[in-house]
Each structure stands twice: as C-alpha cells, then as structure tokens.
N, C-alpha and C positions, 0 to 999 in steps of 0.2 A: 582723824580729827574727831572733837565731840560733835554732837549733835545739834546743827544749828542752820536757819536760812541766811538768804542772802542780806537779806532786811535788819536779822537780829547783827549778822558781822559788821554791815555798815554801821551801824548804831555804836557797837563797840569800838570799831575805831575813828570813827567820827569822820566819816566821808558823806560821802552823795552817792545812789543807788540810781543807777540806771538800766534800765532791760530787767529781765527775770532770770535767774540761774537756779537751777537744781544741783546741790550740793549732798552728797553721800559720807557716811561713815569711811570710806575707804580715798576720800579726793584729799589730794596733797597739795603743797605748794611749791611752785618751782619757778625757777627766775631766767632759766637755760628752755626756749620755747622749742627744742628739739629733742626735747626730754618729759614733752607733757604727753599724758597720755587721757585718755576719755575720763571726764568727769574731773579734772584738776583747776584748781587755780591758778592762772599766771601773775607774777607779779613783774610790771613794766619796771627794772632800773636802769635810774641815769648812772652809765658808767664813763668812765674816762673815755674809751674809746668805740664807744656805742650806747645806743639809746633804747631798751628797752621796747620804749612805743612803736618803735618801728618792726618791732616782730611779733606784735601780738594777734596778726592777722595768720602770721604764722602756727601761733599758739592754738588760734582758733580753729583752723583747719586741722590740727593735731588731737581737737576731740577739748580745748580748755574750755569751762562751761563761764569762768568767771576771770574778769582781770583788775588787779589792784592797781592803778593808777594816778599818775599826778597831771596829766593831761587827757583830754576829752578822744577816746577810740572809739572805735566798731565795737559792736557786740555789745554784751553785756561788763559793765564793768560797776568799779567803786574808784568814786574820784577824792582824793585824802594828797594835802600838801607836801607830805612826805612817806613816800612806800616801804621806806627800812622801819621809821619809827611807828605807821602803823600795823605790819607786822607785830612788833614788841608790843603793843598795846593787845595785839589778839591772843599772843602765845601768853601774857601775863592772866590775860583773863583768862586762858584755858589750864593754866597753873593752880590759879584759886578755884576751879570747879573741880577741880580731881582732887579732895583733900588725903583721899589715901595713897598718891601717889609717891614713891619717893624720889627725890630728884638728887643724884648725886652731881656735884661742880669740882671738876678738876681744872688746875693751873699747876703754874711750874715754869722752869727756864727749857728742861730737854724733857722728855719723855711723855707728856700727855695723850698723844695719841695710840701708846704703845699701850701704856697703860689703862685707857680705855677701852683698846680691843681686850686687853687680857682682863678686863673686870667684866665685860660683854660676856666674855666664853662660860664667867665663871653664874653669872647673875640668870643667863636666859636658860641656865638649868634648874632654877629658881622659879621662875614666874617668865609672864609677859616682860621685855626687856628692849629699849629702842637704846639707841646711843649715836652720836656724833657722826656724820657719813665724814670721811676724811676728816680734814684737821679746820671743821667747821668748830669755829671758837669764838668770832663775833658777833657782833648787833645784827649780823644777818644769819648767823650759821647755830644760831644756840636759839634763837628766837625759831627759826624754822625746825629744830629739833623739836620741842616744845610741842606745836602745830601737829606732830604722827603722834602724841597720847591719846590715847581711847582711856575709857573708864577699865575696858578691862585690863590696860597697862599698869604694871606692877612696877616696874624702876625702868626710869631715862637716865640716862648718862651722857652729860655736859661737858665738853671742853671749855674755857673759859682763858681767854688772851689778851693781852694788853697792847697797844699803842702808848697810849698816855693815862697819866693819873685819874681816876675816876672812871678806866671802861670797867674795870670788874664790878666794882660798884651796882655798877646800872646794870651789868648781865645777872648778878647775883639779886638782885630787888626783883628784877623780871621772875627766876626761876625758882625764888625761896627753896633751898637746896636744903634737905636734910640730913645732908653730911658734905661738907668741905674738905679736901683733901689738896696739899700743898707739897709738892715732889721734892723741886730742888732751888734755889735763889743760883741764876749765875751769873753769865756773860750776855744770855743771848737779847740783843734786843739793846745793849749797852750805851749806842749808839741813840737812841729816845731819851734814854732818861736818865742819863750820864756818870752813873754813879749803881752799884749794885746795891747800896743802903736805900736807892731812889727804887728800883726795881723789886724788893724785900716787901716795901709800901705798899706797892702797886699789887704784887701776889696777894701781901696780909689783908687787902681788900677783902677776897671774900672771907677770911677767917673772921672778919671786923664784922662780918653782913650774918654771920650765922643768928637763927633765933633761939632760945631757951630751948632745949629738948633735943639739937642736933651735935653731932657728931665731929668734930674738929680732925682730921688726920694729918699729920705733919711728921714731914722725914727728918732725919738725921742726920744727910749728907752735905749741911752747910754750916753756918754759925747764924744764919739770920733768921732760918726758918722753924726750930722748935721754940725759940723764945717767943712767938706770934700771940699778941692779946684776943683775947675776946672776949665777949659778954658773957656773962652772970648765967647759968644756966646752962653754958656748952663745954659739952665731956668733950674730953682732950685725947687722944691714942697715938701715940708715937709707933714707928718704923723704922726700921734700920739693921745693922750688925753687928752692933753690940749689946752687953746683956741686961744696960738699964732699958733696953726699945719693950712695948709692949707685944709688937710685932717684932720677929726676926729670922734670920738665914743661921744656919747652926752647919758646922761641917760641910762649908763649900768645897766644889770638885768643879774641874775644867775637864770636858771629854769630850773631845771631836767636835771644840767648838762652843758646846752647849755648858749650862750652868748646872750643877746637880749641888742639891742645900737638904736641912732640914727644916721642912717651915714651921716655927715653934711659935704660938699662940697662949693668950692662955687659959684655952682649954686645952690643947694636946698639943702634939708633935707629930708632922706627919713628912713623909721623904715627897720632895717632886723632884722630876726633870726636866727641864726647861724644853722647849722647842726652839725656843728663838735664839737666836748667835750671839756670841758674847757674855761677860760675864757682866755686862752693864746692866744688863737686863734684870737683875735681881730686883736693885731697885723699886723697878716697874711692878715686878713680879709682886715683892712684900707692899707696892701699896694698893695693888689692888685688894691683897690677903686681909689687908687692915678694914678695908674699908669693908670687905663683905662682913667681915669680923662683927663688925659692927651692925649690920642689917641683918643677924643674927642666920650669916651661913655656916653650917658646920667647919673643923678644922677639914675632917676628911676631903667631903666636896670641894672645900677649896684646892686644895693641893690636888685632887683627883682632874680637877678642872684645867687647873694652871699646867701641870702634865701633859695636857692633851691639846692645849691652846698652840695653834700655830701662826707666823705671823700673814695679817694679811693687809696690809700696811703699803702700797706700793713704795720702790725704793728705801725702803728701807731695811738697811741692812738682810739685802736679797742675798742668796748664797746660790751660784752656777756653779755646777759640780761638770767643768769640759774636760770629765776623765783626767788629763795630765797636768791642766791648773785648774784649779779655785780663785775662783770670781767673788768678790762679795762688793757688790751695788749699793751704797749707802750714798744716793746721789741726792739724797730730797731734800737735806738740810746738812747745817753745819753751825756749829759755834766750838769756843776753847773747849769746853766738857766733853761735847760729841765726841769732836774732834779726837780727845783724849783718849776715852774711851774705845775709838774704831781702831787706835793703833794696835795700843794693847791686845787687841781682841787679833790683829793680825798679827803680830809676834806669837801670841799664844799657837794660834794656826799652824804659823809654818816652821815652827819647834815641833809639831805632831805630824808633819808631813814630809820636813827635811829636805824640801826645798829652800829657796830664795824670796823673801819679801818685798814687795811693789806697792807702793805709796803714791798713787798719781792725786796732787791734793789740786783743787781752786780755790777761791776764793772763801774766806768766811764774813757776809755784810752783816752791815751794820751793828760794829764794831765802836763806832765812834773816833775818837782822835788816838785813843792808844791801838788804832789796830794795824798798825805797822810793826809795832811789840808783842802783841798778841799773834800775825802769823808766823816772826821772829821763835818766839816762845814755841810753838806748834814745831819749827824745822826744826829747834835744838831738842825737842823733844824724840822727835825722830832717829837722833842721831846717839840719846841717848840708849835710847831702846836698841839700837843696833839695828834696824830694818837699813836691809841689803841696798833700795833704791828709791829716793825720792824724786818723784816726775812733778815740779808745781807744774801748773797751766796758768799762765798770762798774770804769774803774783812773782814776782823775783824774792819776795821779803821774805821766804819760806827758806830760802838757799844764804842767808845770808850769817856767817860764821859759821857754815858746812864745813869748810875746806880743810880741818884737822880731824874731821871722824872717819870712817870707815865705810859709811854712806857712799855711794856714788849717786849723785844729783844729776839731775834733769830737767832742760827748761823747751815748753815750749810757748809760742805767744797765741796757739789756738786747739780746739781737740781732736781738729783735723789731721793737722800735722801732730800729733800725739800717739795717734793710732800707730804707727811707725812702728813702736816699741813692741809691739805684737810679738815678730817675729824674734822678738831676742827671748821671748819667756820659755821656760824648758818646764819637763816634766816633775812633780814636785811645789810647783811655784804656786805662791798665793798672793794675789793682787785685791789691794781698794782702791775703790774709787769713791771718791768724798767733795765735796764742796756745796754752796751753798745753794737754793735750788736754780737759782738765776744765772749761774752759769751754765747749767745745761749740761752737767756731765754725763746725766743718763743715758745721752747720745755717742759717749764714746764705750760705756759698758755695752752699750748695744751692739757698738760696732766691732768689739772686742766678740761677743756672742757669735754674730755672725758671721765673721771672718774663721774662727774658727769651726762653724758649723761647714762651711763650703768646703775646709780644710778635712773635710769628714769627722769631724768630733762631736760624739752625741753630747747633749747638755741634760741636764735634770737639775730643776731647780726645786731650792728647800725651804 
C-alpha cells in the first residue's frame, strides 16, 4: 500500500478513528481473519453466513494492527457505515496518488481470469506487476487489488464482473484503467440480465468509462463486442483470427493438446506455444498480446512470455496425466461457450490418443428461462462431436434427444454414485469434467485421482 497513517485512512474514508495503529509499506487488507499476518488490516464483513465482527479478535491475535468496521470492536479500529464501500473510497484514492501507474480492466463472459494470469506472466517481465488473486472481479476484489500498489508499482491488473447494470461502471470510475480490454459477450450470467444485447451493455461499461489517451481492446469473437462506443480520444485495437484484427493467431496447430500460432502484431510476427489446454485459449492468449501491445511490450517478449506462461488457475482446465487416462479438471466454471469449448478440446485429445471420450457434464447456472435449451443444446452438441460417453450428473436435459447418436449416455442423480464409472475407463481414454462451480465436481475429479493413485497409477499434473 502507499504511505499513509491511520488518521490520514480515516479521513479518507470517512470513519471514526479509534486506538492507534502503525501501518507499514508492506500491510495489506484481508477480510479471511486467518490469513492476516503482522502488520495487516482486517476488514469486518457482514456476510450472509457470518459476521466479520465476530473474528476480528481473532484477527488481532494473528498480528492485525488495524480493523475496518461497521460496529464498535476491541482494538484499534475505523468505524465507517459501510466496509465494502469504504474500502473503494481508499483503493480510489490510492489510484489517483500513483499517476504513473497503469491500470489495466478486464471483463468478458469467459476467460478473464485466464487471461490475466497470462498478461501477469507477460507484464512482471516488464516492471513491478500486481494482478487479481483469483477471479477477484468485484466492489470487493478489484478495490482490494488496488490496496498492494506501491509507487514503485508499474501495472495492476483488474478483473472487472457484473451482477447488474452499473457494477462496471463504479469498478472502472474507482480504477481509472488505462487500457480496457473486452474478451467475449456470451451466455454467462444470462440468467441477470436476460438478454446478451443486455449483457454487451453491462461489458461496454467499461469501454463507455475509458478516458482520452487510453487504450480500448476488443475481441472479435462475437458480434456485440467490436462495434462498442467510446469517447473521443480512445484508440481502439482489435484481436482476433482474421486479417482485418490488429492483433492475430496466423498458422494454428493442435499438438498434444496445446495451441501452436503465429502471433502477428504490427510490429512483427513472432511463433508461440501455448502451455495451457485447448485451443480456446488463443483467445486469452491474443488478448493479452494486444493489450501489452499497447503498453508498448515488444512483439518478441510477448510471445517469449506467452510460451512459457503456465496455467495457474485452480480447476481450470487442469490436465492429470494417470499414465493410461487423461484427466482434464475443468470443474470451476461453466457456461454454453466454455462448455463448447472443453468438448472440442477433448475430441481433439482423444483423436491424439486413440482412446474413448468421457463427458461427465453438471450443471451450467444461471442460465435463465432458456436453460433447459441451452443444456439441450450442449448434449446434442456432444453427439454431434462424436464423444464416445456422456455422464450428466443430477441435469437430465443434457440426454434429452441422445437416443439416435452414437453417444452412449449416462445419468446419475449425485457424484457419489458417479465415481462408479471409473472402473469402465481403459487405457487410451480421455475424460472432462465440467460444470458449474456450485455443483462441486472437483470432488469427483478428485476422486477419480485417487482411486487411481491407490490403484498404483502415478499422476503428473500439467
């Protein structure tokens, strides 16, 4: 954080100062009181299913020197009527004290997180470089990034997510981003805001928020998101894989999984190879390349970067190599795109492996009224592809007009009773697991893991 007491942060965000706290260049903020370490600030929230206040004695014992507050504690604290929104009133003000900082703001329907870690790998070879811990993206997790800039920080990188009309808005006024960057308009989220023209809105937010002198990037992968307005004074760079993009992928290749492109700029043209699974990943991959593009990283670095970037991302799209199957964990999300996306990516596979392909799908929420047709759409998908076995878990609507393909279907109504299928996979075989993060699949990739570890099978994951 910058350099400041506990007197001047009351001040800022307009609380009441009680006790004295010594505050350091190095003290963070953190809301999880078992994760604070000496010298940190706790911030009390009122959560759904717990209250904050009641652990911040816990906090204190763990070395927190300061706690932000909406009711009267032990210790030193700052009592402020609301602890999310004074947060954003501190990371706002610590935005406008760093004027040479650059803040990049990502959104999108699928990939932001991926694409953050891979503009992380490419930028902290660059300078000082903080970015998003997980797929911190709201009024609480973008404002708390903000919070770890020091002066000698060189670029933050923002995730930025919507609920409703108007959060980007407010996350992009907090962070004044000098460069915007807009993935993909889809499905996910559909279920809020009823309509993908409603959802397009919500993204073009922060393209709307950009100031005179920044950086607009907007993919290619939809019909909503290159035509996005903005103000007078914001350069525009496109991405994508065709040859009006300013950013693009030239001579794709599928190898064991991975994506192999030319990433053509325009200043040069330089070869990567992907680490991460899939060929969805490009994507990710060229918006990052655009964006550094634009922060004036070579072409070289970037592709040297994006080469050597692996993912670190939990659940997603993990790859278990158990010697005679291939595991790939993609349990942490899901919508129609992902979704799309993860098939294909296991067809690809097990056409290189010459096994049989395993589709254990769940749920994909908040969907809204059409998502009885959407995981409709997802099964006949499956069946189009030719993938050997579809297993839903506790969604019938995935099996439903199976019964003329080639597919053999599988239903169970838990992932307990799932695990079963284990023992029918042979050597060759390549299995996903997919669904939304709320059903909890990761519990049955896990238990797929272990089952075969006890079986004697070493794992190495990628």
């Amino acid at each position: 954080m910058i350099k400041m007491n506990a007197t001047q942060m009351a001040q800022i965000i307009e609380g009441k100062l009680s006790g004295e706290a010594s505050l350091q260049n190095e003290t963070e903020f953190k809301f999880d009181s078992r994760e604070i370490k000496a010298g940190d600030v706790f911030l009390a929230l009122m959560g759904e299913h717990a209250d904050g206040h009641d652990f911040v004695n816990q906090a204190l014992q763990n070395g927190a020197v300061l706690s932000i507050v909406s009711k009267s504690v032990a210790g030193a604290h700052i009592l402020v009527p609301d602890v999310v929104a004074a947060i954003g009133k501190l990371a706002k003000f610590v935005r406008d004290s760093l004027s040479e900082l650059k803040v990049i703001g990502i959104t999108g329907s699928q990939g932001k997180t991926t694409t953050k870690d891979m503009l992380n790998s490419i930028l902290s070879g660059q300078g000082e470089t903080i970015a998003a811990k997980g797929s911190f993206n709201n009024d609480l997790g973008v404002p708390l990034t903000l919070l770890r800039a020091k002066p000698s920080t060189r670029f933050c990188i923002v995730e930025m997510g919507a609920r409703h009309g108007g959060d980007i808005s407010a996350l992009a006024k907090m962070a004044t981003p000098n460069v915007g960057a807009v993935l993909k308009v889809g499905n996910a989220h559909i279920g809020e805001f009823g309509s993908r023209e409603n959802i397009a809105k919500a993204k073009g937010e922060l393209i709307n928020s950009l100031q005179s002198g920044a950086f607009a990037v907007l993919g290619t992968y939809d019909e909503f998101t290159p035509k996005m307005s903005f103000t007078a004074g914001v350069k525009k760079i496109t991405f994508g894989e065709s040859h009006e993009c300013d950013v693009r992928a030239a001579d794709i290749e599928f190898r064991g999984g991975y994506a192999h492109f030319d990433l053509v700029t325009p200043e040069s043209r330089e070869p990567v190879a992907l680490r991460v699974m899939g060929l969805h990943q490009i994507p990710n991959a060229l918006a990052a390349a655009a964006i550094s593009h634009v922060l004036n990283v070579s072409t070289q670095s970037i592709a040297a970067a994006l080469s050597e970037h692996e993912a670190n991302s939990k659940w997603r799209m993990e790859i278990h190599d158990l010697n005679e199957v291939l595991l790939i964990n993609d349990s942490y999300n899901a919508n129609p795109e992902s979704m799309e996306a993860a098939l294909k990516t296991l067809v690809l596979l097990t056409q290189e492996r010459g096994g049989r392909s395993w589709a254990f799908l769940g749920t994909m929420h908040e969907l809204g009224p059409d998502s009885v047709q959407m995981h409709k759409r997802i099964g006949h998908l499956v069946g189009e592809l030719g993938i050997d076995h579809l297993v839903s878990i506790a969604n019938r609507d995935y099996l439903d007009g199976l019964s003329q393909t080639q597919t053999q279907t599988h239903y169970f109504e838990s992932v307990t009773d799932a695990k079963s299928l284990e023992t029918a996979m042979e050597a060759g075989d390549v299995v996903l697991v997919k669904a939304s993060r709320a059903e909890h699949l990761e519990e049955l990739a896990n238990a797929f893991i272990e089952i075969r570890k006890a079986n004697g099978e070493e794992e190495n994951e990628k």
